[in-house]
N, C-alpha and C positions, 0 to 999 in steps of 0.2 A: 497547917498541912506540911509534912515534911518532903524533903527532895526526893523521896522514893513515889512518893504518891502523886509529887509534880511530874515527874515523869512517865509515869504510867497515864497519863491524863493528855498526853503529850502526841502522839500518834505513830503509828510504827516505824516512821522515818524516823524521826528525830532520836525517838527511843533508841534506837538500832546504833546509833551513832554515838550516845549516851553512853549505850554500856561496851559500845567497841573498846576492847582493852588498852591494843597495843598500836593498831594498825592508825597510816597515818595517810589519811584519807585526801591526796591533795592533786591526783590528778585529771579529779572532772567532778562539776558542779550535779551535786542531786537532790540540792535545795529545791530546786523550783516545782520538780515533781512529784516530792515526798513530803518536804515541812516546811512549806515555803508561808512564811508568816506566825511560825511557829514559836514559839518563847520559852524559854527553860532559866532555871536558877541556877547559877554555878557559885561555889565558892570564889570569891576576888583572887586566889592564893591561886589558883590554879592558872590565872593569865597571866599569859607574859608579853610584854610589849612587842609592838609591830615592827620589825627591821624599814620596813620602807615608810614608815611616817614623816611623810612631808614637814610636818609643821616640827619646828624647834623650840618654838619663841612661846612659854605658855605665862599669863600675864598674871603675877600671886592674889592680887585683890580678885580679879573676875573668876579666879579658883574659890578661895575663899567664899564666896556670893553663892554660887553652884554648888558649894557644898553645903552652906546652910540652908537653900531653897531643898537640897537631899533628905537632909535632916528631916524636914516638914511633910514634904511630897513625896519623897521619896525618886527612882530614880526615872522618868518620865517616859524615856526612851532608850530602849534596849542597844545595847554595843552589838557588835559583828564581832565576833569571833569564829577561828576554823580549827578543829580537830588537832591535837597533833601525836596522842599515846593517852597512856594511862594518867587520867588527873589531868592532865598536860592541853593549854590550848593558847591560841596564839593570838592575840587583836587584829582586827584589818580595819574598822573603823572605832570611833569612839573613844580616845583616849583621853581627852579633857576629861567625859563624864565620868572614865575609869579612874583620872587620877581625884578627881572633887569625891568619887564613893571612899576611895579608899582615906584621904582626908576627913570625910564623913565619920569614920570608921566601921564603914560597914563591912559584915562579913562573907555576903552574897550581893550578889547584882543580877537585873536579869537581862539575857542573852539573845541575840538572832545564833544558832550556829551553822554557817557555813562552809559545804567543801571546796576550796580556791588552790589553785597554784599560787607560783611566784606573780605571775604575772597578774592572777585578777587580782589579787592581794592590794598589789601597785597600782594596780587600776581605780579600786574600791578606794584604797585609802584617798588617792591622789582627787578625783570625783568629789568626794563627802567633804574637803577639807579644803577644795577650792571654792566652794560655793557659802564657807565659813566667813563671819564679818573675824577680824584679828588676823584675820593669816598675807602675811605681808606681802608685797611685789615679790620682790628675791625669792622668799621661799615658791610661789606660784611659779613663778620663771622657773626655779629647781627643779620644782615637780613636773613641767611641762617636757624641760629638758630630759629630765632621767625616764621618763616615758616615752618618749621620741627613741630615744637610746638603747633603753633593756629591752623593747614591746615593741622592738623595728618598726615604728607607723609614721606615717606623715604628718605633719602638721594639719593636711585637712581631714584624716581621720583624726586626730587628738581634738581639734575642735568640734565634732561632730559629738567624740565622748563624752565632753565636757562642756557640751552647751553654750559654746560662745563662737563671735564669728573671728575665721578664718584672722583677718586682721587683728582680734585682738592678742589672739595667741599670740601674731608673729610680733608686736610692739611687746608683751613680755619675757619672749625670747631675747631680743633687742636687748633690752635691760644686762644681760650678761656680757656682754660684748663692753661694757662702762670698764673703765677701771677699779679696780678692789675697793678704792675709798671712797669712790660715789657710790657703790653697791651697797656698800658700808653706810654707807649717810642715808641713801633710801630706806635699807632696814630698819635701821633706827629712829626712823620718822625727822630726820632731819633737814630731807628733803621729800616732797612729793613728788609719783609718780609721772605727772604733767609736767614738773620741772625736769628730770632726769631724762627724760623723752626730747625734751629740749635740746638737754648735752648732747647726744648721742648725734648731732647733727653735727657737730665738730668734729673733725676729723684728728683734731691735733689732741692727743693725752694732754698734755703741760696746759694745754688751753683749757681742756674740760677740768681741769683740777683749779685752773683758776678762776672758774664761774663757779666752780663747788664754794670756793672758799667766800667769792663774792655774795652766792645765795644764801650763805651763813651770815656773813657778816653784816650784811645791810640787810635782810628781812628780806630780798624781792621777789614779787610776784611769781607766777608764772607768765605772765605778759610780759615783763620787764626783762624776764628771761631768755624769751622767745624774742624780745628786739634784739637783746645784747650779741644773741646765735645769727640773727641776720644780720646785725652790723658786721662783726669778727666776719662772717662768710661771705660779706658783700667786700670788706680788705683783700679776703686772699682772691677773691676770682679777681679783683684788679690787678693783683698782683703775677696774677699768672697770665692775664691778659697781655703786660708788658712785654714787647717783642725784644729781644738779647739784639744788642747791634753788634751789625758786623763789623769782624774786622776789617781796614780800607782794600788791603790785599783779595779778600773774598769778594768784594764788590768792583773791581775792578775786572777780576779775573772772569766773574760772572756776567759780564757786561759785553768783555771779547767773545766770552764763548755765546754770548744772545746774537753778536755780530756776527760771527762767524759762521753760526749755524741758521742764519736770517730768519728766527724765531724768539719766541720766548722765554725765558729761563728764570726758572726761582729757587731761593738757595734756602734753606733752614736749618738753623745751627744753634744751639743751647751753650750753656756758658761752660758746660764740658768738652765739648766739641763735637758732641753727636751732633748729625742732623741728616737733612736730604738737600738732592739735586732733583726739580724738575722739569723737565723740558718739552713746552706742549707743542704742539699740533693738530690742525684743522680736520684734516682727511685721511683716508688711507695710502694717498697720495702723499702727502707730506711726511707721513711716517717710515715708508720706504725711502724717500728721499734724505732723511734726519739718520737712518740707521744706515744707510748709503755713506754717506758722511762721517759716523760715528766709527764705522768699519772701517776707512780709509786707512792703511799703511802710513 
């Protein structure tokens, strides 16, 4: 059957969109009430790749695999594409099975076609590629990110779009907030997710790149990981628990004026010299009486 009689076969929607020449049909969806489940053959030559394709990372063997299961079955499940002129149309999902046809060598593929903005586009693609096995943390985190960003939504709209809860989305937002070389090490599968969620509890860069280095170099858990983050974080809160001592001058001084003012007084001072003075009191009695004082000439 040739692509004139697939078309014709096709229904007046889809048809209409087929032989639209020029026009570049992107801003409101008429899939759902014209050809919605529709299927059409297009030449591969006519697609051009997705601007907002989340995914980077495409792996040559698991290409290869998909493309000779193509060769046999052909191609199982139709790509999304949308409109964009003559001959001319643009992917929104499906670009592994685009890139395995065209590896295949095939000279058609067949098609959903859809009319999408920018934004479904980003939406569809970021959707169908999150729910993909291969598609790494980082890039997820990217896509979650650049969706929050271009598509103004919140993260509990974005988790609503994308069928996860609430908390997961915001632990792969988290993920960016790492320095470059553990984001780096994540993608590269050189650390796991569960381990990188670990780092991010350290507050110190120098320190998270030195458990990066440690989770490399000795193989450790994520358990092993997750103690090493509460020891280092059980150091610093000791550490900052440690009270700066005063100078003898400020304790002294602070002592007369507890005397003086026949109350209580407490000084807190940091090893830069910030700090405070407080000085309590019972009632509203005593407070007029302290500010009585404090006023004196």
């Amino acid at each position: 059957m040739s692509l004139q009689n697939k078309k014709r076969g096709l229904g007046r929607g889809l048809d209409a969109i087929l032989q639209s020449p020029e026009t570049d049909i992107t801003s409101t969806d008429i899939s759902g009430n014209y050809v919605a489940g529709a299927v059409a053959e297009l030449n591969i030559d006519f697609i051009e790749a997705n601007p907002f394709q989340p995914r980077t990372d495409f792996d040559d063997n698991a290409l290869k695999e998909l493309a000779d299961s193509i060769k046999t079955q052909g191609v199982i499940q139709p790509v999304t594409v949308r409109k964009m002129g003559r001959d001319k149309y643009q992917l929104i999902s499906g670009e592994r099975r685009l890139r395995a046809s065209k590896l295949a060598g095939l000279k058609t593929i067949p098609v959903y076609i859809r009319v999408a903005n920018d934004e479904q586009m980003l939406e569809m693609a970021l959707i169908e590629n999150t729910h993909r096995e291969g598609l790494n943390a980082i890039e997820v985190a990217l896509s979650y990110q650049r969706l929050i960003e271009e598509c103004n939504i919140t993260q509990e709209e974005l988790s609503e779009k994308v069928g996860k809860d609430r908390s997961t989305v915001t632990n792969f937002l988290r993920l960016l907030k790492l320095p470059p070389e553990v984001q780096v090490a994540l993608r590269d599968g050189y650390i796991s997710m569960s381990q990188a969620r670990a780092i991010i509890n350290i507050e110190d860069k120098t320190k998270q790149l030195i458990i990066l280095k440690e989770i490399i170099d000795k193989d450790l858990s994520v358990r092993q990981v997750e103690e090493l983050v509460r020891s280092l974080n059980s150091k610093n809160n000791k550490v900052k628990k440690q009270k700066t001592v005063l100078p003898e001058a400020f304790i002294l001084k602070t002592e007369a004026l507890a005397k003086s003012l026949n109350t209580k007084v407490k000084v807190d001072r940091n090893s830069k010299g910030k700090g405070s003075l407080t000085i309590s009191f019972k009632n509203d009695e005593e407070f007029e009486r302290l500010i009585s004082l404090i006023n004196k000439d």
